[in-house]
C-alpha positions as CSV (number, residue, x, y, z in Angstrom):
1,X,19.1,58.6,61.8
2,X,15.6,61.1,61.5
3,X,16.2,64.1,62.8
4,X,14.5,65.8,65.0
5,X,11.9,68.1,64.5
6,X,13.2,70.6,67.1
7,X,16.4,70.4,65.9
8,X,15.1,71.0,62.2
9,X,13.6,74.0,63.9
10,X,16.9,75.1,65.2
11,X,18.4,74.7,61.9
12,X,15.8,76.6,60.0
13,X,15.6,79.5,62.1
14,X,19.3,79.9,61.8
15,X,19.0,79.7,58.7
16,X,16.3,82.2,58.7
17,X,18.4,85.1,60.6
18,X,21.4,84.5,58.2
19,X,19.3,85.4,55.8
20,X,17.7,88.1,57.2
21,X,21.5,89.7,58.2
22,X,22.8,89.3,54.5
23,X,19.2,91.2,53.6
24,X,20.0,93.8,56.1
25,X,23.2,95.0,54.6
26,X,21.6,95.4,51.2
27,X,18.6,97.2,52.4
28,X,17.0,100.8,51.3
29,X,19.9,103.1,51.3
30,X,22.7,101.6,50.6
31,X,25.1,102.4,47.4
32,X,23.8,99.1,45.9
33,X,22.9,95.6,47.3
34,X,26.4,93.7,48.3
35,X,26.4,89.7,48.8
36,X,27.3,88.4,51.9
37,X,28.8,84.7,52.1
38,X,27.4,82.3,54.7
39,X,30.8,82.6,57.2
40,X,31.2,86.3,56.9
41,X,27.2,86.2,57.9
42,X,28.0,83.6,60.8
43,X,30.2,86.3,62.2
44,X,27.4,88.3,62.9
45,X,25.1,86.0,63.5
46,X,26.9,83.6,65.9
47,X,27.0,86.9,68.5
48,X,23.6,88.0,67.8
49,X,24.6,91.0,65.9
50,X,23.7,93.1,62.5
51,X,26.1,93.1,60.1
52,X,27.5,96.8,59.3
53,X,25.8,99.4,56.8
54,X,27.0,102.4,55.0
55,X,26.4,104.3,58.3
56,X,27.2,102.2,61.0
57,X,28.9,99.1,62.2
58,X,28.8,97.0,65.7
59,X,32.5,97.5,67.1
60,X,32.8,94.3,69.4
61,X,35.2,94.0,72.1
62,X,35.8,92.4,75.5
63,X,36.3,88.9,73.9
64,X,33.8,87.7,71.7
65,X,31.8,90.2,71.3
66,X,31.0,90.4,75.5
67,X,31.5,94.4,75.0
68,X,29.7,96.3,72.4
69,X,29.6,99.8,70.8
70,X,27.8,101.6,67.5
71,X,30.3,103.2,65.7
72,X,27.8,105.5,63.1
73,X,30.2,107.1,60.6
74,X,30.8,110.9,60.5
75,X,31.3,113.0,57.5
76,X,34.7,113.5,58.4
77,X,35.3,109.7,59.0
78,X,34.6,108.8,55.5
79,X,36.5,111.6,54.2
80,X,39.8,110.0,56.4
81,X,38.9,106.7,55.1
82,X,38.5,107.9,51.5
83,X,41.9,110.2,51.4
84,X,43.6,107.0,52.9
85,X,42.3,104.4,49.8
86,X,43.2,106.9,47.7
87,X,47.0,106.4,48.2
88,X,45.9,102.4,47.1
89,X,44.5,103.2,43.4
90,X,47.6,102.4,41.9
91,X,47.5,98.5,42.1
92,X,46.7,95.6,44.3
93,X,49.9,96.1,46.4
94,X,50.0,99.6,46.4
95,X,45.9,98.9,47.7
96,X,46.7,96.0,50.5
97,X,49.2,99.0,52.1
98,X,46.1,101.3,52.5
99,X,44.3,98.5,53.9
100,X,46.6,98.4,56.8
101,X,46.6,102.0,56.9
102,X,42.6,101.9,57.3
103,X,42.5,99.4,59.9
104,X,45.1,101.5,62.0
105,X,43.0,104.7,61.6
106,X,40.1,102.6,63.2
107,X,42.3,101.2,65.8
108,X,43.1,104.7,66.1
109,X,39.5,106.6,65.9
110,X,37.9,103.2,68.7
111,X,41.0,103.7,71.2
112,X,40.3,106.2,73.5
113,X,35.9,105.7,73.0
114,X,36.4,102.1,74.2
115,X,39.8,102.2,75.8
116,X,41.5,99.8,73.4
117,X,44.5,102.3,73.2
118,X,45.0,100.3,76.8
119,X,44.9,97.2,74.2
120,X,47.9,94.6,74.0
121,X,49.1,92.3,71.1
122,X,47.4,88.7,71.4
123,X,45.2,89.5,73.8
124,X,43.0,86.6,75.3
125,X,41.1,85.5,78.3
126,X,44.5,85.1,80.1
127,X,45.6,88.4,80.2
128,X,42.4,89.2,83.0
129,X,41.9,93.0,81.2
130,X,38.6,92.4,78.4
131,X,37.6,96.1,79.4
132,X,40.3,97.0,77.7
133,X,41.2,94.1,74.5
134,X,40.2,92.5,71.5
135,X,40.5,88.9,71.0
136,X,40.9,87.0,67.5
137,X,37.4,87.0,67.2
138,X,37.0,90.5,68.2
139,X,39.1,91.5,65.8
140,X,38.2,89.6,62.7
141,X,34.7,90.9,63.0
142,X,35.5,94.6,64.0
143,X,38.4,94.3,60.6
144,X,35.4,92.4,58.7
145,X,33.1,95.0,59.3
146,X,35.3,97.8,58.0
147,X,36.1,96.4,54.5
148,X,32.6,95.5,54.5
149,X,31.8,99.7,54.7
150,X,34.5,100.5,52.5
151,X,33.9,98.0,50.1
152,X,30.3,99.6,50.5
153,X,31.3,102.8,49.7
154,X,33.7,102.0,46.7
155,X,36.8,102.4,48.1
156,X,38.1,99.2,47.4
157,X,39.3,98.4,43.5
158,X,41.1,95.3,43.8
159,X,40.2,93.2,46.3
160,X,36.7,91.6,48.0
161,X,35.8,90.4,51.1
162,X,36.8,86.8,51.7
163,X,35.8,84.5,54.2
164,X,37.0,84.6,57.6
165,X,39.9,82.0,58.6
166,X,40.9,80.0,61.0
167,X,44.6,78.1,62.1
168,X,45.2,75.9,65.0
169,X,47.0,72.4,65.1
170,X,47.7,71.2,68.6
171,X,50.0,68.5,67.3
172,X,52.3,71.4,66.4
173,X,51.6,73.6,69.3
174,X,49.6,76.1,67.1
175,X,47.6,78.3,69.4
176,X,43.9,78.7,67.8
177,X,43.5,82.0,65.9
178,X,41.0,83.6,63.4
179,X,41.5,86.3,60.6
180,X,39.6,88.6,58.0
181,X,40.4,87.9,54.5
182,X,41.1,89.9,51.6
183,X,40.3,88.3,48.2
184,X,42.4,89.7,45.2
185,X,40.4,90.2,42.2
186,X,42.4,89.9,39.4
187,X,44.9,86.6,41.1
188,X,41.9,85.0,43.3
189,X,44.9,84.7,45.8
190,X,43.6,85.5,49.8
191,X,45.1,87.9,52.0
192,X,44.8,88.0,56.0
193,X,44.2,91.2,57.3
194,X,45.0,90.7,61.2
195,X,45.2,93.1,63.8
196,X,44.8,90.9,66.9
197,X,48.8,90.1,66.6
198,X,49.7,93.8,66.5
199,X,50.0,96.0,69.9
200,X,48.0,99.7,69.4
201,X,48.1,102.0,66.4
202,X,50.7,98.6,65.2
203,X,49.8,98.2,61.4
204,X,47.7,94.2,61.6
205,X,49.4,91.3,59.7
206,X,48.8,91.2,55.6
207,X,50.1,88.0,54.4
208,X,48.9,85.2,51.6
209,X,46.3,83.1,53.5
210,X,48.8,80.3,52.5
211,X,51.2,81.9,54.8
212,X,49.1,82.4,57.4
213,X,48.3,79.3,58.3
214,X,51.6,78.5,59.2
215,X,52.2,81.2,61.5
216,X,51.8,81.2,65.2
């Protein structure tokens, strides 16, 4: 079937902003340029959204990205950040435990600006209170968006960013979920990073991807 030549529109100007958001994150400025994939771009993208710099990042909440705030990093909130990798040099393991450690200090630094420290594990629609919750999605790009700056500012020596990813088999009463992804270097084996399971200041979820996907 021919496509259309407004949908070919639609598919190139999509096209054209994914693009543009991977650009944006390697711009003037920066420690050096850093490839974004496709999904992780999507992220962004799909919620109308810049992907994070060196400075700054979109902290989404409310479900979906409904609620928004700029987190622009302090001096004193790369030096937290930085004191906290450092524990990680040692070795991928020692590395995935900082991780966690990072992702609670932002759970930590975000609570009381957004009222997330109000936040509950597994928060969704359901639970009536966005004002004060991340969903999965919430929390895969908030989580994203922080390796993204520390992998930005060197602080990560064993791992990349993998691709966001996503569970949910109703044959098996698996509840739909999505996760940030560590990638290890050296082993090429993927690690979730996943907070949205986790009450407040609750260290997220680091698991094998493999894992993962049979959670629930």
């Amino acid at each position: 079937m021919r496509e259309a030549a407004g949908s070919r529109g639609l598919r190139w100007a999509r096209s054209a902003a994914l693009a543009a958001l991977a650009t944006a994150f390697s711009g003037p400025g920066l420690a050096g340029p850093l490839e974004m994939s496709r999904a992780v771009a999507e992220l962004y993208a799909s919620v109308s959204i810049y992907p994070p710099s060196a400075t700054s990042m979109t902290v989404c909440y409310g479900f979906v990205c409904r609620r928004r705030h700029i987190l622009d990093f302090t001096a004193g909130d790369r030096a937290a950040l930085t004191a906290i990798m450092k524990a990680g040099r040692a070795n991928a393991v020692a590395e995935r435990a900082a991780v966690q450690k990072a992702v609670i200090w932002f759970d930590r630094r975000m609570g009381p600006i957004l009222g997330t420290n109000k936040r509950v594990a597994k928060a969704d629609f359901r639970f009536r209170d966005d004002a004060h919750n991340y969903d999965c999605w919430d929390t895969t790009r908030n989580t994203t968006s922080l390796l993204l700056v520390m992998q930005q500012w060197g602080l990560l020596k064993f791992h990349s960013i993998g691709d966001p990813k996503f569970r949910g088999y109703s044959l098996v009463l698996q509840t739909p979920h999505n996760t940030a992804v560590l990638v290890d270097r050296a082993t090429k084996v993927e690690w979730v990073v996943d907070l949205w399971p986790r009450g407040y200041l609750q260290p997220p979820d680091v698991m094998t991807v493999a894992k993962w996907v049979t959670e629930n």
